[in-house]
Backbone as ProteinMPNN parsed JSONL, in Angstrom:
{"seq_chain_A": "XXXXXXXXXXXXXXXXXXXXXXXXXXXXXXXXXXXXXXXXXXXXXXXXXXXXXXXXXXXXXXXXXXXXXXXXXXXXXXXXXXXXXXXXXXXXXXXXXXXXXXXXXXXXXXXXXXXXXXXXXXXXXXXXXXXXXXXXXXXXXXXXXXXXXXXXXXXXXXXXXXXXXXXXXXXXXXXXXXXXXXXXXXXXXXXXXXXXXXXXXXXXXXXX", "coords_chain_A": {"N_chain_A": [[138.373, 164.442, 126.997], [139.059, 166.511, 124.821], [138.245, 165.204, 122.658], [135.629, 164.443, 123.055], [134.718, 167.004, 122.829], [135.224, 167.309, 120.112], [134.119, 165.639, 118.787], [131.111, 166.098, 119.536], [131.141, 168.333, 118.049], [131.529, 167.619, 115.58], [129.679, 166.476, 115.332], [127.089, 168.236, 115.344], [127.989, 169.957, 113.605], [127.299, 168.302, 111.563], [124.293, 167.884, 111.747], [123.925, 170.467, 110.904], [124.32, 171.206, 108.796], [122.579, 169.027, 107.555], [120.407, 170.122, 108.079], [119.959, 172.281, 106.433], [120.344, 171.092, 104.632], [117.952, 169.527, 103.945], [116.086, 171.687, 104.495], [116.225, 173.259, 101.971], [115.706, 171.492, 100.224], [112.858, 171.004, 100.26], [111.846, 173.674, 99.86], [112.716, 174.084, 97.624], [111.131, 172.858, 95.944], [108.607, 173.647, 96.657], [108.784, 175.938, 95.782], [110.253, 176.566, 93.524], [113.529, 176.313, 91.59], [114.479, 178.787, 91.341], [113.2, 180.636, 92.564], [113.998, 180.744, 95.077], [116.31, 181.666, 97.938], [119.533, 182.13, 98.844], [119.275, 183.449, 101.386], [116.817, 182.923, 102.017], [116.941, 180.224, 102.759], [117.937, 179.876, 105.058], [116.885, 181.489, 106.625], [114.615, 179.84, 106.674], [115.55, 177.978, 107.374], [116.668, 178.587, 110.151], [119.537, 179.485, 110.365], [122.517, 180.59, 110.552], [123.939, 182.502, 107.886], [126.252, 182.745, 107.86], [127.191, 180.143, 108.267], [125.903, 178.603, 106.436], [127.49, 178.954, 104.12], [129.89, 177.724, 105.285], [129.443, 174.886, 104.488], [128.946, 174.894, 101.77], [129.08, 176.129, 98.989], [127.695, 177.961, 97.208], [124.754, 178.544, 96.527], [124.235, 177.057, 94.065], [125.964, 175.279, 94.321], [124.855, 173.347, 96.292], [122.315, 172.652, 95.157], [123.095, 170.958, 92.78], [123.942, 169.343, 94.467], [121.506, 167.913, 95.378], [120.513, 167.276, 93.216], [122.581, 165.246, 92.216], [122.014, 163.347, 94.555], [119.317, 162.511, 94.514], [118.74, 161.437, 91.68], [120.936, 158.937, 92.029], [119.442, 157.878, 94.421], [116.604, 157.637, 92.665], [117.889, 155.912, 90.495], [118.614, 153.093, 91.844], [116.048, 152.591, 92.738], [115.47, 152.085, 90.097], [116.788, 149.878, 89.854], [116.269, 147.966, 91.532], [113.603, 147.331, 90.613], [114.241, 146.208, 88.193], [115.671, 144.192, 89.253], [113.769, 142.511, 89.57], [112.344, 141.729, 87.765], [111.473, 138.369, 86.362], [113.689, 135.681, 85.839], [115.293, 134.216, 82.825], [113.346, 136.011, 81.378], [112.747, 137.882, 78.138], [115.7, 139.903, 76.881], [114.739, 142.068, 75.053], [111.311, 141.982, 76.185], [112.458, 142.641, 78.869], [113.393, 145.605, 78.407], [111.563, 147.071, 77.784], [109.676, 146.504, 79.594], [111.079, 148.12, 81.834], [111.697, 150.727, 80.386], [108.814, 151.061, 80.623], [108.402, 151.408, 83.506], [110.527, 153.262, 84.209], [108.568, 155.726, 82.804], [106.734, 155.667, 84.812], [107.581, 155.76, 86.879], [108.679, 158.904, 86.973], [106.603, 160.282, 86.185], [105.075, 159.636, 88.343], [106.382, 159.731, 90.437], [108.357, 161.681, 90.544], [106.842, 163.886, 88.585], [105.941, 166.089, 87.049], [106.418, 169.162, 87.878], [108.753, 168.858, 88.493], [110.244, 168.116, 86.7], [109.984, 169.682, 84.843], [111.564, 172.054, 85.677], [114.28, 170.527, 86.042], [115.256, 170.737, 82.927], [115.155, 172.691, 82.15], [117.324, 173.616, 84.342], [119.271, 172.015, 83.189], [119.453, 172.903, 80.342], [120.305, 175.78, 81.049], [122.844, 175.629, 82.04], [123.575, 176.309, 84.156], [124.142, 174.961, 86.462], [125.583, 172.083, 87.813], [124.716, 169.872, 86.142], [125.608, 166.764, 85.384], [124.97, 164.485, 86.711], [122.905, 163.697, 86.272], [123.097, 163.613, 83.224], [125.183, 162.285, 82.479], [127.343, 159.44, 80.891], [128.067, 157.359, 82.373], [126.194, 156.902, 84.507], [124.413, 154.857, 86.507], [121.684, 153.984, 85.394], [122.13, 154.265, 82.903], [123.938, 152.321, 82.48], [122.393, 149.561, 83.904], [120.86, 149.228, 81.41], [122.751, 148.655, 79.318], [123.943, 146.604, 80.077], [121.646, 144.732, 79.706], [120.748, 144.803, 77.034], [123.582, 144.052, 76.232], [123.322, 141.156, 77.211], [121.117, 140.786, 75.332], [122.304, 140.574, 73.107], [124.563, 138.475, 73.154], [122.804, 136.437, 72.974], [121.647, 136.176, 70.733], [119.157, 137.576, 70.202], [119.004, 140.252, 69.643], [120.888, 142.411, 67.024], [123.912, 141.875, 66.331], [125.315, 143.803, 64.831], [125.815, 146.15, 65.497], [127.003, 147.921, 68.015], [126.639, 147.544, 71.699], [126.961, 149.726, 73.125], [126.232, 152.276, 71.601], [123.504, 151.446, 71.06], [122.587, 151.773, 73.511], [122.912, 154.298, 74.118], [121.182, 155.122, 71.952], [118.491, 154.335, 73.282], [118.524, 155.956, 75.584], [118.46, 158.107, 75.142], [116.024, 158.009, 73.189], [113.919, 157.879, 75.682], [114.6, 160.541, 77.039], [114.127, 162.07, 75.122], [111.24, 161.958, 74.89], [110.21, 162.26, 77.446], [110.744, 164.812, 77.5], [109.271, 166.029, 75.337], [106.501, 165.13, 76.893], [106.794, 166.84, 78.77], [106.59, 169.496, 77.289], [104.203, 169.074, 76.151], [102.29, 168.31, 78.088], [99.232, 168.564, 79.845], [98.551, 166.988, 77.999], [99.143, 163.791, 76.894], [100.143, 161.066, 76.499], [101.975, 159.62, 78.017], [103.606, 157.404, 79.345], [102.261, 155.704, 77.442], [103.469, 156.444, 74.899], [106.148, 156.145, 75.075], [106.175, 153.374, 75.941], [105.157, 152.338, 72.881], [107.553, 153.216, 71.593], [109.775, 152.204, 72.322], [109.207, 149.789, 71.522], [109.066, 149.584, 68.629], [111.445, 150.444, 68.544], [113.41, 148.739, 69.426], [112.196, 146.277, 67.948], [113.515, 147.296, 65.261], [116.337, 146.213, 65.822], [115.916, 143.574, 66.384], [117.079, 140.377, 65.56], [115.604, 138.419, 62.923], [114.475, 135.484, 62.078]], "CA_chain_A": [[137.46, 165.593, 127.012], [138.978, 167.191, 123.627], [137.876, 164.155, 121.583], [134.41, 164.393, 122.716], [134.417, 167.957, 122.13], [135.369, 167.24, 118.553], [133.134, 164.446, 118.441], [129.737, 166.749, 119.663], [131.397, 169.821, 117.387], [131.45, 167.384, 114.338], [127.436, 166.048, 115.68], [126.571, 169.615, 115.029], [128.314, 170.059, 112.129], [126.21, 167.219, 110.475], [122.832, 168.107, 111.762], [123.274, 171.429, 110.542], [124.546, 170.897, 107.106], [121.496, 168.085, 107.304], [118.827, 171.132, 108.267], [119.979, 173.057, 105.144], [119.768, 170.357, 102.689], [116.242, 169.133, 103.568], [115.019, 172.713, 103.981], [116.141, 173.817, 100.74], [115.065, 170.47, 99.421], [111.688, 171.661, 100.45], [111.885, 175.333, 99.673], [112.784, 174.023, 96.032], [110.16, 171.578, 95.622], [107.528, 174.341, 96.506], [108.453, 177.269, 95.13], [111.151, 176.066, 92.441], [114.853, 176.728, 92.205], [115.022, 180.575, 91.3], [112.328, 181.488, 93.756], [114.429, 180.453, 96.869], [117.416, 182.476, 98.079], [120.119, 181.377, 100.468], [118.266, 184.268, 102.44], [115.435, 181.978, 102.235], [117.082, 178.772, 102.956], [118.758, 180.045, 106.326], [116.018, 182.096, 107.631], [113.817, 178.955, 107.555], [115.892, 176.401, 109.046], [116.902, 178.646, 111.686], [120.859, 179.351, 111.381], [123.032, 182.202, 110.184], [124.007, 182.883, 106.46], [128.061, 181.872, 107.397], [126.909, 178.688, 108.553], [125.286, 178.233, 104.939], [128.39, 179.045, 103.459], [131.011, 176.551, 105.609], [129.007, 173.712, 103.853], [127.827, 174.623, 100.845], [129.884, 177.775, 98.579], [126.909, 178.343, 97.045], [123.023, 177.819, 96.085], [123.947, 176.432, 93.101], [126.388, 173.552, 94.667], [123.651, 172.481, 96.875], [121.241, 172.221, 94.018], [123.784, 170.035, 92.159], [124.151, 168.164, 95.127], [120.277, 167.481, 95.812], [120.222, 166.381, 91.806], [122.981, 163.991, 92.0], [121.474, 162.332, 95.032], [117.865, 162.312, 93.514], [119.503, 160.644, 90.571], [121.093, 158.163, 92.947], [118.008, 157.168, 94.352], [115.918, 156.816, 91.241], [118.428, 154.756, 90.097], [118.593, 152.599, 92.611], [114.706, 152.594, 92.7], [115.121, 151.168, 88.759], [117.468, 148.46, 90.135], [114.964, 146.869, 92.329], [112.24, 146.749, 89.566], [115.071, 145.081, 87.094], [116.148, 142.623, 89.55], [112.553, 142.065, 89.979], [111.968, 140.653, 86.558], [111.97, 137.07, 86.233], [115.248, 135.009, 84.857], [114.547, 133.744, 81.523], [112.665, 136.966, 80.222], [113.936, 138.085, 76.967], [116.186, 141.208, 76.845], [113.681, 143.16, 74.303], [110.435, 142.605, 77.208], [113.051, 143.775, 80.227], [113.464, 146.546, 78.189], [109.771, 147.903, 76.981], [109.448, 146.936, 80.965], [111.889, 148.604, 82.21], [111.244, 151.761, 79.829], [107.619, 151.478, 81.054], [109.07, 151.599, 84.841], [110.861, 154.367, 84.597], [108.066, 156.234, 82.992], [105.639, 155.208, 85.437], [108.281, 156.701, 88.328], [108.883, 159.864, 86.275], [105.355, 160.786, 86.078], [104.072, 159.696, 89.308], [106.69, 159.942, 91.632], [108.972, 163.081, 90.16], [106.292, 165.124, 88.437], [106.059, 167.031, 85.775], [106.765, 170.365, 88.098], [110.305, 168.626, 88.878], [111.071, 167.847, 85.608], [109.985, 171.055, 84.08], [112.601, 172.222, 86.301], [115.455, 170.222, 85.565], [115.422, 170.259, 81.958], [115.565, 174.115, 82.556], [118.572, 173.492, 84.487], [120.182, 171.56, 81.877], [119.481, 173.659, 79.625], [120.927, 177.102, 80.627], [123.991, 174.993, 82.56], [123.979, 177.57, 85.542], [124.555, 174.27, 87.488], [126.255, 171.288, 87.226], [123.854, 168.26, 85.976], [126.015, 166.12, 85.063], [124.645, 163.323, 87.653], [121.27, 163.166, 85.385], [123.447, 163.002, 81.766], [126.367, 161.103, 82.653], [126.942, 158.183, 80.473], [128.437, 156.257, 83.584], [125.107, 156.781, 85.15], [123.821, 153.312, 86.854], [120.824, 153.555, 84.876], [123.4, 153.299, 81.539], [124.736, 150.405, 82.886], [121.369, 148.91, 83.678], [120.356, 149.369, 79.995], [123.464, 148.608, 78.625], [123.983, 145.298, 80.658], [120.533, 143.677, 79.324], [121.437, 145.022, 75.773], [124.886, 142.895, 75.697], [122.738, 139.984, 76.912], [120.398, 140.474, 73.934], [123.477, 140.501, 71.782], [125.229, 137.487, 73.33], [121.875, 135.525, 73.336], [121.464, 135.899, 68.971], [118.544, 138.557, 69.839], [119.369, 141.454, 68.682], [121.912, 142.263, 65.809], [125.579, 142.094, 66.799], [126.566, 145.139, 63.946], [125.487, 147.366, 66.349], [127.439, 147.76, 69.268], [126.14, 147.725, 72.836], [126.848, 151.338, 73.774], [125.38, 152.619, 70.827], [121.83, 151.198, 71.281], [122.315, 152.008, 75.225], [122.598, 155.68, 73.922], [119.895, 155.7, 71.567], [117.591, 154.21, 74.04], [118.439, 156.96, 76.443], [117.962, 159.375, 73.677], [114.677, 157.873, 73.119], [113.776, 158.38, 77.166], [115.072, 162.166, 77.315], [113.478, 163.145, 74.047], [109.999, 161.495, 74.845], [110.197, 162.891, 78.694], [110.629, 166.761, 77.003], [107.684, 165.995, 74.347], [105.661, 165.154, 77.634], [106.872, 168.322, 79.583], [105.883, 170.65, 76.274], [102.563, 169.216, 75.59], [101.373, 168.491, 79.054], [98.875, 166.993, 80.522], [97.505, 166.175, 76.752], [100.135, 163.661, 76.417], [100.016, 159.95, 77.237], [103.679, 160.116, 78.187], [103.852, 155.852, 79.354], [101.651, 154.992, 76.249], [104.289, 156.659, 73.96], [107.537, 155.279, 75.746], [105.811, 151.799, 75.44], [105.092, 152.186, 71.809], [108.398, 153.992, 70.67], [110.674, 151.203, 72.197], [108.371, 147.817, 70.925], [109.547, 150.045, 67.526], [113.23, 151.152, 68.928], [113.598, 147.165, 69.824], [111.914, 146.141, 66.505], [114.618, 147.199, 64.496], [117.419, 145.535, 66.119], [116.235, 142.5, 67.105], [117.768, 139.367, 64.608], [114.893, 138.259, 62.199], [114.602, 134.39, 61.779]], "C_chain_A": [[137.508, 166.346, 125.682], [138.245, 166.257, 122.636], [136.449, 164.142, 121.665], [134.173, 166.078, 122.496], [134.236, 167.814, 120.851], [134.386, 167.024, 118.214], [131.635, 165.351, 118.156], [130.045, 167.996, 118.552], [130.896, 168.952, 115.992], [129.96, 167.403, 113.739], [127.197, 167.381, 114.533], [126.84, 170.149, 114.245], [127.274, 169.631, 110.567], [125.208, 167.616, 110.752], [123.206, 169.705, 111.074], [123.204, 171.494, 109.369], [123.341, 169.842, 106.208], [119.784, 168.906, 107.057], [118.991, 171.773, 107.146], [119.446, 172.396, 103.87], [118.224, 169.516, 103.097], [115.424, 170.715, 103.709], [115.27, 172.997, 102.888], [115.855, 172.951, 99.916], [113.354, 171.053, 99.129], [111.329, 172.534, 99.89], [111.863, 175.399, 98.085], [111.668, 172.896, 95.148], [109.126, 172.786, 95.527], [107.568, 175.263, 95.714], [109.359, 177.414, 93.982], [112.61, 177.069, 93.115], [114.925, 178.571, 92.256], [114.128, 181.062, 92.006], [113.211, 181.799, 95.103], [116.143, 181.146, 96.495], [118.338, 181.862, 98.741], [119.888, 182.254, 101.578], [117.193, 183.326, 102.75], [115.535, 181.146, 103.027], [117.56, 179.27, 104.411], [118.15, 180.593, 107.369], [115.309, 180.591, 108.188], [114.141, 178.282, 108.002], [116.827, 177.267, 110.103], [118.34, 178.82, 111.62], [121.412, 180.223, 110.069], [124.08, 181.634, 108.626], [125.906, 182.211, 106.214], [128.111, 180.425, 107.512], [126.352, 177.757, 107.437], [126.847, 177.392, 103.726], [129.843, 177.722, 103.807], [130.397, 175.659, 105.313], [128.614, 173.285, 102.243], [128.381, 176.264, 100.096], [129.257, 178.476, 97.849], [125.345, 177.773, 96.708], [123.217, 176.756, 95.003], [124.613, 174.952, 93.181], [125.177, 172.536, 95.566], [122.696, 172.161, 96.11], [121.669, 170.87, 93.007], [123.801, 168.769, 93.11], [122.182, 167.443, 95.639], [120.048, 166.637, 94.362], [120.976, 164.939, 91.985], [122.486, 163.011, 92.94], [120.102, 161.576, 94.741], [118.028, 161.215, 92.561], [119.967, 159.022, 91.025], [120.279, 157.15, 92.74], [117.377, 156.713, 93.66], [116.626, 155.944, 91.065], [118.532, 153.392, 90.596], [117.294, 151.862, 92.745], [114.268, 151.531, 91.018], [115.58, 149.821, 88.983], [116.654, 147.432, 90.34], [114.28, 146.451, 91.174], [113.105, 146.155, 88.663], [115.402, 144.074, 87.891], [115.126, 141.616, 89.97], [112.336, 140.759, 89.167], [112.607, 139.412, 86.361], [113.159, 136.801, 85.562], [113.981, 134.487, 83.68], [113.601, 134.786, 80.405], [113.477, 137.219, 79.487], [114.221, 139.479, 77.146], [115.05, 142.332, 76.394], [112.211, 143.669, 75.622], [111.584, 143.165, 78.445], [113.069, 144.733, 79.683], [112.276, 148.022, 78.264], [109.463, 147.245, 78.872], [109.772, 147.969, 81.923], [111.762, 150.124, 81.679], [110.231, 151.898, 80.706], [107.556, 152.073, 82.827], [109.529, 153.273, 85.142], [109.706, 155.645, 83.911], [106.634, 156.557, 83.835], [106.329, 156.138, 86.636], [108.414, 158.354, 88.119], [107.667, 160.578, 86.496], [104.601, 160.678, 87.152], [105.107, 160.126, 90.39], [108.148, 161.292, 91.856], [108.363, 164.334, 89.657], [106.77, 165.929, 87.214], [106.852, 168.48, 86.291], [108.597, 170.527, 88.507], [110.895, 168.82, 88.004], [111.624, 168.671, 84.794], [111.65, 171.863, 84.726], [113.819, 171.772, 85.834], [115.54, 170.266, 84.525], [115.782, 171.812, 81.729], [116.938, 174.524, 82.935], [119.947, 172.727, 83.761], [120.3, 171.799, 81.144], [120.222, 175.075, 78.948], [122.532, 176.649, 81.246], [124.308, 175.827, 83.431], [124.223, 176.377, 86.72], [124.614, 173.2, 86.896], [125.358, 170.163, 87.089], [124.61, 166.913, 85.643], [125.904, 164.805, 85.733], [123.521, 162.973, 86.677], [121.68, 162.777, 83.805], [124.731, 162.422, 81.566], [126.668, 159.588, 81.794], [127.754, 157.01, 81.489], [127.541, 156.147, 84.808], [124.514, 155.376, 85.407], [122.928, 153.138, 85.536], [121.206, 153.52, 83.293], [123.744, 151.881, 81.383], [123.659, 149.49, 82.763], [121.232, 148.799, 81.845], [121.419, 148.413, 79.245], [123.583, 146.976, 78.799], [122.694, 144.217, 79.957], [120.681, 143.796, 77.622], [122.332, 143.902, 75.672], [124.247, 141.578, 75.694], [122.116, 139.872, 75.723], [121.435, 140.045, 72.773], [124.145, 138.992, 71.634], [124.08, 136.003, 72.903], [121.445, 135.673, 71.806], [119.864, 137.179, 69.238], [118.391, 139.677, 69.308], [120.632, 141.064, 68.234], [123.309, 142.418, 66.315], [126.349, 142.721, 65.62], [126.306, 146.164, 64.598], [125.915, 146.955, 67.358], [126.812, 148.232, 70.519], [125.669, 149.243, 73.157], [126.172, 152.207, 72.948], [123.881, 152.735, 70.763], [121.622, 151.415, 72.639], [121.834, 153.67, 75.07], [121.103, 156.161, 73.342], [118.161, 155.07, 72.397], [117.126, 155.141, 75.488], [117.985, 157.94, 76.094], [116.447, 159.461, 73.71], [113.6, 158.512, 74.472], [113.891, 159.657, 77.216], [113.874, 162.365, 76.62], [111.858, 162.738, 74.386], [109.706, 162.477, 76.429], [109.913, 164.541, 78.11], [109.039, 166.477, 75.897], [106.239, 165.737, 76.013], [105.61, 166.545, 78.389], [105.934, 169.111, 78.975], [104.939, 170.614, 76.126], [101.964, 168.847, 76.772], [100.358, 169.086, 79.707], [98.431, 166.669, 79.081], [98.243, 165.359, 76.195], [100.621, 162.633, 77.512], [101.476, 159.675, 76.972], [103.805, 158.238, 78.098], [103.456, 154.842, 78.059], [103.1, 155.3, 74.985], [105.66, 155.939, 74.157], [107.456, 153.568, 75.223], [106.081, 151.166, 73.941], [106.663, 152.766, 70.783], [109.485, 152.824, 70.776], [110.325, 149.782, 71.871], [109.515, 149.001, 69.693], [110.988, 149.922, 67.14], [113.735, 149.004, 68.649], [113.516, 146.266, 68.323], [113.073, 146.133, 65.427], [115.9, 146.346, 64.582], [117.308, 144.353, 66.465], [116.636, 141.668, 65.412], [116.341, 138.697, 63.979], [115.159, 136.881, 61.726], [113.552, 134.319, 60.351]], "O_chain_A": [[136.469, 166.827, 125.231], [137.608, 166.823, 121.747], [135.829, 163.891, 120.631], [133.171, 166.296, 121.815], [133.16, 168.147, 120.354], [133.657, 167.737, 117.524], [131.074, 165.402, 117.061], [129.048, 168.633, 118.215], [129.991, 169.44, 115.314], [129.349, 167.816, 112.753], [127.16, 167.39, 113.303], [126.062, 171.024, 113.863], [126.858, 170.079, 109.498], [124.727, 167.963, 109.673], [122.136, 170.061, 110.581], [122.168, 171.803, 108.78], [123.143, 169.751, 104.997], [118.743, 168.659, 106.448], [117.888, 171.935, 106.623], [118.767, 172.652, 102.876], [117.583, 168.952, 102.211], [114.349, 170.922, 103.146], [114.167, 173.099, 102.351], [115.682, 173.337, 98.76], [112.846, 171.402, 98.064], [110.309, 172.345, 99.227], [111.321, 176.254, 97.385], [111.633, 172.405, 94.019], [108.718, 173.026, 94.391], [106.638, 175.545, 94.959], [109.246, 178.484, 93.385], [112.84, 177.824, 94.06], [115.376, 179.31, 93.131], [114.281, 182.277, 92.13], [113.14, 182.744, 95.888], [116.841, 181.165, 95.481], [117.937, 180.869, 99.348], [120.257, 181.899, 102.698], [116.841, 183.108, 103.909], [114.721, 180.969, 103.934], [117.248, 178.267, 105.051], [118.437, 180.477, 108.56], [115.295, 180.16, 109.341], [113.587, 177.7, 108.934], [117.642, 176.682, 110.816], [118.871, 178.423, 112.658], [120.886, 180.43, 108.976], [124.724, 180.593, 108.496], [126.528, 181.668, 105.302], [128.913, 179.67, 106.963], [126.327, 176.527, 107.46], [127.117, 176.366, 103.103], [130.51, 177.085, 102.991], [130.734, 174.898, 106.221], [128.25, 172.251, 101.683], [128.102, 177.346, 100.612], [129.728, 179.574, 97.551], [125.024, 176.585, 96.697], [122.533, 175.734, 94.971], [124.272, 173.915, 92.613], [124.837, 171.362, 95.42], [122.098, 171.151, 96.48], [120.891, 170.017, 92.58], [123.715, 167.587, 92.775], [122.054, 166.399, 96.279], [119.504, 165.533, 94.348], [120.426, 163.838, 91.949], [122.406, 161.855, 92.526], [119.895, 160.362, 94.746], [117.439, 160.145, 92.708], [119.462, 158.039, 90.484], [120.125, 156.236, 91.93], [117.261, 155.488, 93.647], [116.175, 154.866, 91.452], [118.538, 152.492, 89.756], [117.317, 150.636, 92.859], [113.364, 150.725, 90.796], [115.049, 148.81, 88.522], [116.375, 146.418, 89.7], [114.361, 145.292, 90.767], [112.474, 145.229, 88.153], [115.47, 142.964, 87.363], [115.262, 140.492, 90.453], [112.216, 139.564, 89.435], [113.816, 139.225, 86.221], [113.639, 137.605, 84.763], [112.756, 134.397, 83.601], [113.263, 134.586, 79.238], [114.68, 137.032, 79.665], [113.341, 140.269, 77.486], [114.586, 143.215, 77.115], [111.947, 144.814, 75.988], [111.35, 144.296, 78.871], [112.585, 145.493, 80.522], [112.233, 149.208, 78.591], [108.706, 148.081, 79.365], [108.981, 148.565, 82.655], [111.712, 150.919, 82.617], [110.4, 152.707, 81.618], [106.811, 152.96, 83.243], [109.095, 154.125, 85.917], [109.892, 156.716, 84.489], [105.76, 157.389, 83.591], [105.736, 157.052, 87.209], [108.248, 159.061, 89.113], [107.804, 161.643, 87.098], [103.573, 161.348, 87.243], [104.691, 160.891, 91.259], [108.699, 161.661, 92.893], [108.783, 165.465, 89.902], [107.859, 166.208, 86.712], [107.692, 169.008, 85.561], [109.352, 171.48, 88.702], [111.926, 169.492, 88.016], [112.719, 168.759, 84.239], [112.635, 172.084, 84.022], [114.501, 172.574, 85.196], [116.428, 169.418, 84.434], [116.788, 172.053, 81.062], [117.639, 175.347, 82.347], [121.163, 172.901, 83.846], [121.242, 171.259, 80.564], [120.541, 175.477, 77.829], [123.448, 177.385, 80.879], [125.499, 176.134, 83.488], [124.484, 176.769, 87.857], [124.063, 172.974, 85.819], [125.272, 169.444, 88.085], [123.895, 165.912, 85.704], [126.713, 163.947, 85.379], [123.366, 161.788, 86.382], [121.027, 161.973, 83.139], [125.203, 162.139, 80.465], [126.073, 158.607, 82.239], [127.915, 155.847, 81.121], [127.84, 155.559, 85.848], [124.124, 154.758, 84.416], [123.268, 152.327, 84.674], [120.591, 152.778, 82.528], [123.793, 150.91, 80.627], [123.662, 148.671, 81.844], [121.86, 147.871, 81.334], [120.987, 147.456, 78.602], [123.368, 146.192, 77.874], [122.916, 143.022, 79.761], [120.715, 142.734, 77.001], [121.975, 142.869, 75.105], [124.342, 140.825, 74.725], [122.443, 138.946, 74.982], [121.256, 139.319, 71.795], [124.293, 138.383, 70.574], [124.465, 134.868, 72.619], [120.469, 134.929, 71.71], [119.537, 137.668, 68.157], [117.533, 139.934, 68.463], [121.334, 140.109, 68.565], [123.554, 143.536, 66.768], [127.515, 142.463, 65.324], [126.668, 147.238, 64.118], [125.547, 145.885, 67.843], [126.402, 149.392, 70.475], [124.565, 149.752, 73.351], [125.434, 153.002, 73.53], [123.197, 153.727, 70.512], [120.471, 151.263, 73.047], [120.862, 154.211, 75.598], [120.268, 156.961, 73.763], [117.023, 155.388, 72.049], [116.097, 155.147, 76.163], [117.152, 158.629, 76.681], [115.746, 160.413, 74.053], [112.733, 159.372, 74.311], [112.799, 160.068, 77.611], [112.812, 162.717, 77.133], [111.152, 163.62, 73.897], [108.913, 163.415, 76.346], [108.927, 165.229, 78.375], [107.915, 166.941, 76.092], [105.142, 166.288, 75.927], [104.591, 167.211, 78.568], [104.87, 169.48, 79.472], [104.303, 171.65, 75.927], [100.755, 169.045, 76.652], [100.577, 170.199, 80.184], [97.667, 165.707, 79.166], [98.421, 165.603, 75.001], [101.126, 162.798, 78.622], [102.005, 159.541, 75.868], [104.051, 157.713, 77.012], [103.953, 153.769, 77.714], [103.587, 154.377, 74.333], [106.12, 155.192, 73.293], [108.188, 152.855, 74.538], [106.735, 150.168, 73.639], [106.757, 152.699, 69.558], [110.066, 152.415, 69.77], [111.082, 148.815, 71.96], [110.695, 149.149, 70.01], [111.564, 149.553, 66.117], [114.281, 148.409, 67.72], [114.465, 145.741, 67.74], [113.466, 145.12, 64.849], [116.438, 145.854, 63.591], [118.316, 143.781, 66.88], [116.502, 142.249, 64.335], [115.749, 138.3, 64.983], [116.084, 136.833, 60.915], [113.424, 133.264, 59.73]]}, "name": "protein", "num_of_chains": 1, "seq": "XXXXXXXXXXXXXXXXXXXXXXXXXXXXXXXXXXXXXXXXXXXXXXXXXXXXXXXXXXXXXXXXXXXXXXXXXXXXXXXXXXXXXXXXXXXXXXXXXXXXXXXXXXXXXXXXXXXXXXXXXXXXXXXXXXXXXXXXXXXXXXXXXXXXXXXXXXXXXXXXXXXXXXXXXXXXXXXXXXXXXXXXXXXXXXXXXXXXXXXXXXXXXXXX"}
C-alpha cells in the first residue's frame, strides 16, 4: 500500500513538473522569454507557485532546460538527414548539404522569432546556453566526423587539423544565422550558407 502510494505520489510528481514545462514552453514561444513570469507560468497550468519551485529553482533553469532539450532534438533531427546521405558522397557535398539542412530547419522550423531570442540570451548570459555553444555538441561531432573523413580520404589538406575547420565551420553557421536575424526578411539566409561554405570548403580541399 506504501509503495503504491509512492508510486501514484511520484505519477503526480511527473505530470506536474510535465504541465509546467510545456506551458511555459508555450507561454515563451508566444510572448517571448521576459514577457512570461513564473506568475504566469503557474496561473496557466493550474498549480500553486511552491509547486513551481520543488522542480524548477527558477525561470531561468527551466529556460536553460527547454534550450538544452531543443538543442537535443535539432540535433538529432541533423542526424537523420546525415545518415540520409548516400555512402560514397564526398565529404565537401555532405557538408554544403548538411550546412544547407540545417539552414533550411533554422529558418523554417525554429524561426527567426526563436532565434532572435536566443542569441539575446547568449548574449547578456542571464542563463545558461551552454547546450547551443558547447563544442561537445552532437552537431560538432557530426561536422567534425565527415571533416576527418575528408582528411583521411586525401580531400582536404591534412595541415589543418580536424577541430579547427569543425570550429570555423561552426563559426561560419553562427555568424551567417546573426547576419540573417539583423537584416531580416531581406536576407537569403540558405542562399548565403550555400555559397559561403562551396568557398569555406574551397580553400581546404587538396588541389590536384
Amino acid at each position: 500500500m506504501n509503495k503504491e502510494k509512492i508510486s501514484n505520489r511520484k505519477l503526480k510528481s511527473m505530470e506536474t513538473k510535465k504541465k509546467i514545462y510545456d506551458t511555459a514552453a508555450l507561454l515563451f514561444r508566444n510572448e517571448g522569454f521576459e514577457n512570461v513570469t513564473v506568475d504566469t507560468i503557474v496561473e496557466t497550468a493550474g498549480i500553486s507557485k511552491g509547486a513551481f519551485y520543488v522542480h524548477y529553482p527558477s525561470k531561468n533553469t527551466l529556460i536553460a532546460q527547454l534550450i538544452a532539450d531543443n538543442v537535443k532534438n535539432t540535433d538529432i533531427n541533423y542526424k537523420l538527414y546525415l545518415d540520409g546521405i548516400p555512402e560514397g558522397t564526398s565529404a565537401s557535398h555532405i557538408l554544403i548539404s548538411l550546412a544547407g539542412n540545417i539552414a533550411d530547419f533554422i529558418a523554417s522550423n525554429i524561426g527567426y522569432d526563436v532565434m532572435k531570442i536566443l542569441y539575446e540570451i547568449l548574449l547578456t548570459k542571464n542563463v545558461d546556453g551552454d547546450a547551443v555553444i558547447s563544442y561537445n555538441r552532437d552537431l560538432y561531432i557530426m561536422f567534425n566526423e565527415v571533416i576527418k573523413r575528408g582528411i583521411q580520404q586525401g580531400e582536404f589538406t591534412s595541415s589543418i587539423d580536424s577541430d579547427t575547420i569543425t570550429t570555423h565551420c561552426i563559426l561560419a553557421i553562427r555568424g551567417l544565422t546573426y547576419e540573417w536575424c539583423i537584416r531580416y526578411p531581406d536576407f537569403d539566409y540558405k542562399e548565403h550558407v550555400l555559397k559561403h561554405f562551396e568557398m569555406l570548403l574551397d580553400g581546404i580541399k587538396v588541389k590536384n
